[in-house]
C-alpha positions in Angstrom: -12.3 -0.1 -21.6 -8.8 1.2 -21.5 -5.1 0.3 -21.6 -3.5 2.0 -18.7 -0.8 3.3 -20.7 -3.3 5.5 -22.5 -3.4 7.5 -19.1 -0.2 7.7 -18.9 0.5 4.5 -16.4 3.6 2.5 -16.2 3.3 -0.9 -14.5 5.6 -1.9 -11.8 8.4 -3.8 -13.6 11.1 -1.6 -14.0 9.7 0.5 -11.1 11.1 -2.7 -8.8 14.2 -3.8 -10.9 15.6 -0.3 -10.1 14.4 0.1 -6.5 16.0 -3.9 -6.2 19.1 -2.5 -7.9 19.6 0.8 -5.6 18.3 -0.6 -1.9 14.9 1.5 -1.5 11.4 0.5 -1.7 8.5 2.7 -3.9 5.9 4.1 -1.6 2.4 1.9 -2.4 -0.1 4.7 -0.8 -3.4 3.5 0.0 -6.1 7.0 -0.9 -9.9 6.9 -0.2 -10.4 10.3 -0.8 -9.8 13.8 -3.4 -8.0 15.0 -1.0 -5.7 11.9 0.0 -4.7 11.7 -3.6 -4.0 15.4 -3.9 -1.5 15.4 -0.9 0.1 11.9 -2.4 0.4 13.8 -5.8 1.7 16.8 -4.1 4.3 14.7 -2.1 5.7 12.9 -4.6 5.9 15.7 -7.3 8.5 18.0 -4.6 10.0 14.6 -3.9 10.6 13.6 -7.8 9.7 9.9 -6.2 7.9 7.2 -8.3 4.5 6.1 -6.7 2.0 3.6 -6.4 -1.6 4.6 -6.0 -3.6 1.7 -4.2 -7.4 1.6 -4.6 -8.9 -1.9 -2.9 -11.9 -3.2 -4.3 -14.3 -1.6 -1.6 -13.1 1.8 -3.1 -14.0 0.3 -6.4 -17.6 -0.2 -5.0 -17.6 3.8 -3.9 -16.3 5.2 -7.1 -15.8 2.3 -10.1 -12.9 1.3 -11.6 -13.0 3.8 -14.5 -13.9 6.8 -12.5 -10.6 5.7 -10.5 -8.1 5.3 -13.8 -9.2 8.8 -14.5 -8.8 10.4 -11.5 -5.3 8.9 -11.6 -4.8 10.4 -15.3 -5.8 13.4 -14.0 -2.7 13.6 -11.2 -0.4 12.2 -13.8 -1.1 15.2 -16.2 -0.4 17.4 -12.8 3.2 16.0 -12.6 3.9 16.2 -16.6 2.4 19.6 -16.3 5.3 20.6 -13.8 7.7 18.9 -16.6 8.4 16.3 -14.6 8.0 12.3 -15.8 7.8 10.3 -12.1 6.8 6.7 -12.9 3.1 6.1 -11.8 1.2 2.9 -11.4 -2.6 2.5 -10.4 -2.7 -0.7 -8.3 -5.4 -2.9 -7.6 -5.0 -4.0 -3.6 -6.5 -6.9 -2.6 -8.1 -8.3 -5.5 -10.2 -11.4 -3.9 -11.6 -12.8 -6.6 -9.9 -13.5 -10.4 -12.9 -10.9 -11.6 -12.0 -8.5 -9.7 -8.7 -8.7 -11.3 -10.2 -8.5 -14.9 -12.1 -5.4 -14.3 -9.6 -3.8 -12.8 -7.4 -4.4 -15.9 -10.6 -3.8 -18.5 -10.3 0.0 -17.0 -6.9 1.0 -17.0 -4.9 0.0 -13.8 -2.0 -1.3 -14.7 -1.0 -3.4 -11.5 -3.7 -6.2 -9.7 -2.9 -8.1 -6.4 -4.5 -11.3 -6.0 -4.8 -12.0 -2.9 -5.3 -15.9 -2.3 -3.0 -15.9 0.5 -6.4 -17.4 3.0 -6.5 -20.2 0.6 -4.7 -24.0 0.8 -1.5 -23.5 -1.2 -2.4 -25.1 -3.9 -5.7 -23.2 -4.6 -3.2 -19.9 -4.1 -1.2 -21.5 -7.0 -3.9 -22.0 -8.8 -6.1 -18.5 -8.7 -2.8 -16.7 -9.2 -1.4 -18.1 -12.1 -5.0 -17.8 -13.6 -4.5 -14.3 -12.8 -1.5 -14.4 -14.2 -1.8 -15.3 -17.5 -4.5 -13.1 -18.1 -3.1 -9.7 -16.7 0.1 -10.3 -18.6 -1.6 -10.5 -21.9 -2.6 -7.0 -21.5 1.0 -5.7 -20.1 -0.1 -5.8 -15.9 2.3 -6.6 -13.7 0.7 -9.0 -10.9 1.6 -9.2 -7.2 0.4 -12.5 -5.2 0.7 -13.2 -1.0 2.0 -15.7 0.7 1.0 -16.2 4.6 -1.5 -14.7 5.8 -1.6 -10.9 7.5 -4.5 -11.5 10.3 -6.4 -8.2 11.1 -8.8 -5.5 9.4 -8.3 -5.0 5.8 -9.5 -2.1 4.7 -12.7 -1.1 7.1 -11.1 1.3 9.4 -12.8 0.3 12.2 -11.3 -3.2 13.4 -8.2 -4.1 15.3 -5.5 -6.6 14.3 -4.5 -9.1 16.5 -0.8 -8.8 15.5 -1.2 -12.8 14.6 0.9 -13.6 11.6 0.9 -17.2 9.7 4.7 -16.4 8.6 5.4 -17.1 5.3 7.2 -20.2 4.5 10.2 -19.2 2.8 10.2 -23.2 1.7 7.2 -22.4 -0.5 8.5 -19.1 -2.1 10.3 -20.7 -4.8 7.8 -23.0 -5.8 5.5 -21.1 -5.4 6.6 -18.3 -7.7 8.3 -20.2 -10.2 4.4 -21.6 -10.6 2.3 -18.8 -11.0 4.8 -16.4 -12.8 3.5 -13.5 -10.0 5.3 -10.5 -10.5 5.8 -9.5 -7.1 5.1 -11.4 -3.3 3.6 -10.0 -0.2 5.3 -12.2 2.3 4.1 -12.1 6.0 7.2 -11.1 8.7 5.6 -9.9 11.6 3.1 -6.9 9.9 -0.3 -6.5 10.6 -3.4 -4.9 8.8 -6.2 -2.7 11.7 -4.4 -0.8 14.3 -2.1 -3.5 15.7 0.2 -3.7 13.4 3.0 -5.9 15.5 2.2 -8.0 18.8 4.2 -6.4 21.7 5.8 -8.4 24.3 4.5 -8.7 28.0 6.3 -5.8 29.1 4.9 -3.7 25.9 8.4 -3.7 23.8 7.8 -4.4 20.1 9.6 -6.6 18.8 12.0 -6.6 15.2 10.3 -8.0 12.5 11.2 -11.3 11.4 14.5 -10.4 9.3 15.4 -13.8 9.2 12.5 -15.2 7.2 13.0 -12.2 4.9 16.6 -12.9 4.5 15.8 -16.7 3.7 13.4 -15.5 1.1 15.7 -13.7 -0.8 18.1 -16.2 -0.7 15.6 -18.8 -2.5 14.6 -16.0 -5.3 17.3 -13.5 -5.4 16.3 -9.9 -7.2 12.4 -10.8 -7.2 10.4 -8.0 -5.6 9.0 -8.8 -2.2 5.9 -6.3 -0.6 5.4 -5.6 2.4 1.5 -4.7 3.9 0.5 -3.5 7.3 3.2 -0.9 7.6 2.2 1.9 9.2 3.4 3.5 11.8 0.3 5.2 13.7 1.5 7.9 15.6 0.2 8.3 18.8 -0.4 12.0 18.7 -3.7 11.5 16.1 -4.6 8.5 18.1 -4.6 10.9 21.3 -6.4 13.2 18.9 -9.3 11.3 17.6 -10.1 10.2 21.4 -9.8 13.9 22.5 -12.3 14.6 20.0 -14.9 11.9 20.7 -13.4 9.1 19.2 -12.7 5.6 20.8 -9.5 4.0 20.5 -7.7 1.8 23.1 -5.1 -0.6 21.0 -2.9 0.4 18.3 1.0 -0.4 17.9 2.3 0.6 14.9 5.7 -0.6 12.9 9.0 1.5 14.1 9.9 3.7 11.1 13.5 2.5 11.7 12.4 -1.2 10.8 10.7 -0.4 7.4 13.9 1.7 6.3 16.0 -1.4 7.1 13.5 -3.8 4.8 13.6 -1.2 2.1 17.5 -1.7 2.2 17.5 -5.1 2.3 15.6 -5.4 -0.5 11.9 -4.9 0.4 10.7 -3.4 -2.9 7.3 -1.9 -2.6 5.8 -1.2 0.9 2.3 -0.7 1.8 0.8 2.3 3.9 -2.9 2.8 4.6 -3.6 3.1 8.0 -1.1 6.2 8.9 -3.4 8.5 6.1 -6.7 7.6 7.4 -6.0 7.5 11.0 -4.5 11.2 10.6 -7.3 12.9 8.5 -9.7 11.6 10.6 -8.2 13.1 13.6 -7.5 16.5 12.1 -11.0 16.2 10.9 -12.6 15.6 14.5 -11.0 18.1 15.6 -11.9 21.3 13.2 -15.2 19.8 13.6 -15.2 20.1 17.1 -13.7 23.7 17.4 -15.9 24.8 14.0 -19.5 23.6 15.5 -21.6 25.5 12.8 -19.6 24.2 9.6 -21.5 23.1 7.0 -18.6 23.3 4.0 -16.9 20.3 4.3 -13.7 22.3 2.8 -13.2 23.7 6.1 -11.4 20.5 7.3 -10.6 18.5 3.3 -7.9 21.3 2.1 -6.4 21.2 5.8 -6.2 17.5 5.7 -4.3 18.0 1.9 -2.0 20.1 3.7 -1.6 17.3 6.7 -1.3 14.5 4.5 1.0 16.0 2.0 3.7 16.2 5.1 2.7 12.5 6.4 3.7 11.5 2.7 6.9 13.0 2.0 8.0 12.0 5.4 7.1 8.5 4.5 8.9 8.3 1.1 12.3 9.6 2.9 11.9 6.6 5.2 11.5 4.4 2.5 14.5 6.0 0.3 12.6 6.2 -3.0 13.5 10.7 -2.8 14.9 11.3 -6.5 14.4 7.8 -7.7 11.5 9.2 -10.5 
């Protein structure tokens, strides 16, 4: 068992009162792989931005919890290696269940989403502020959702719908002043799987839904809001992956310009998963494909470091949080 700020950790308070205060939201960057984390680390070391790493519980089941809060210390010693001292959380994404929570704390992360946003609202109330009041004994900063993002969590293979049960922003203030959450995923039109927003008849996507973000703020003014399903998926790795024996016919990702205007409206923390699988695996199929006899699988991870590392510093320029460390 470990306190996450004996690896070196911060959790996400301050990280949001000073994105709040100077209009930009932290990069949360989803990584399922050495190589992933590697390019993330890399970005946000030339970047001087403050990150957070995002492991979901099904990464958990690949690697553990404690393997994961060391691999983590192991980047942070990286960055105060190069002398520099960028803030650094280890986040828990989609915690289902309260225990998944606890362990998650038990080994060192030092943020944990609980995710009842499938459940009645008062059962949401209820599994949060449990969460709650445990994670803050032990210094963890807790994020909560409210409405519900339809589509593939985490899987890789499954397809949103681009249906949304918006959040109520007449809930927000109750609901938060409840459960003491530290943070709240609110639903505006995102997405998780490869539809990340429902375009319109003629195939125009539409703005996300400003309005209930703007009516949200207004009922809990300076309290971080998240946003999930935020990726942009370009077309060219989609084109890619199909060129190279893959099979994928819908995918609509959020306009880059949409995210930056969140961010400086307040958006504190946004989500991104989807763009840094979609675009290893491409590049992946395709060395494979052009490298038949390969049987190092370096021959395609250090080129998808190199990939990734540019897909994540463009990232945190759209999201503003360059020189915030």
């Amino acid at each position: 068992m470990y306190h996450y700020t004996e690896l070196g950790e911060v959790n996400t308070k301050d990280m949001f009162r000073k994105a709040y205060e100077e209009g930009y939201a932290v990069p949360a960057l989803n990584f399922i792989s050495i190589e992933q984390f590697n390019a993330i680390i890399d970005a946000v070391i030339e970047k001087r931005s403050p990150v957070i790493l995002l492991a979901s519980p099904n990464l958990h089941r690949q690697l553990g919890y404690e393997i994961l809060a060391r691999i983590v210390q192991s980047g942070i010693d990286r960055i105060h290696g190069c002398g520099l001292d960028i803030p650094v959380s280890l986040h828990l994404d989609h915690g289902m269940t309260f225990q998944h929570c606890v362990d998650a704390v038990e080994f060192g992360f030092s943020s944990v989403m609980i995710d009842g946003s499938a459940l009645p609202f008062e059962e949401n109330v209820a599994l949060t502020k449990q969460t709650v009041e445990y994670a803050h004994r032990h210094q963890v900063t807790v994020e909560a959702e409210l409405g519900v993002l339809s589509g593939a969590e985490e899987s890789g293979d499954g397809e949103g719908n681009g249906e949304s049960l918006y959040t109520d922003p007449h809930q927000v203030e109750e609901f938060v002043k409840r459960t003491g959450c530290d943070s709240l995923a609110i639903s505006i039109g995102t997405c998780h799987g490869l539809v990340k927003i429902k375009p319109d008849p003629d195939g125009n996507l539409p703005e996300l839904r400003y309005d209930i973000l703007e009516n949200v703020m207004r009922r809990v003014p300076g309290f971080p809001i998240v946003l999930h399903g935020a990726s942009a998926i370009d077309p060219r790795f989609v084109d890619m992956i199909n060129a190279y024996g893959g099979r994928i016919e819908s995918v609509a990702g959020i306009p880059e310009e949409q995210i930056t205007k969140a961010a400086r409206m307040g958006v504190c923390k946004v989500n991104i998963a989807t763009d840094g699988w979609i675009s290893a695996l491409a590049n992946t199929r395709k060395i494979l494909a052009e490298n038949p006899q390969a049987i190092d699988s370096r021959i395609f991870t250090l080129k998808n470091r190199e990939l990734l590392k540019e897909i994540y510093l463009h990232k945190i320029d759209v999201l503003g949080s360059a020189e915030k460390a």
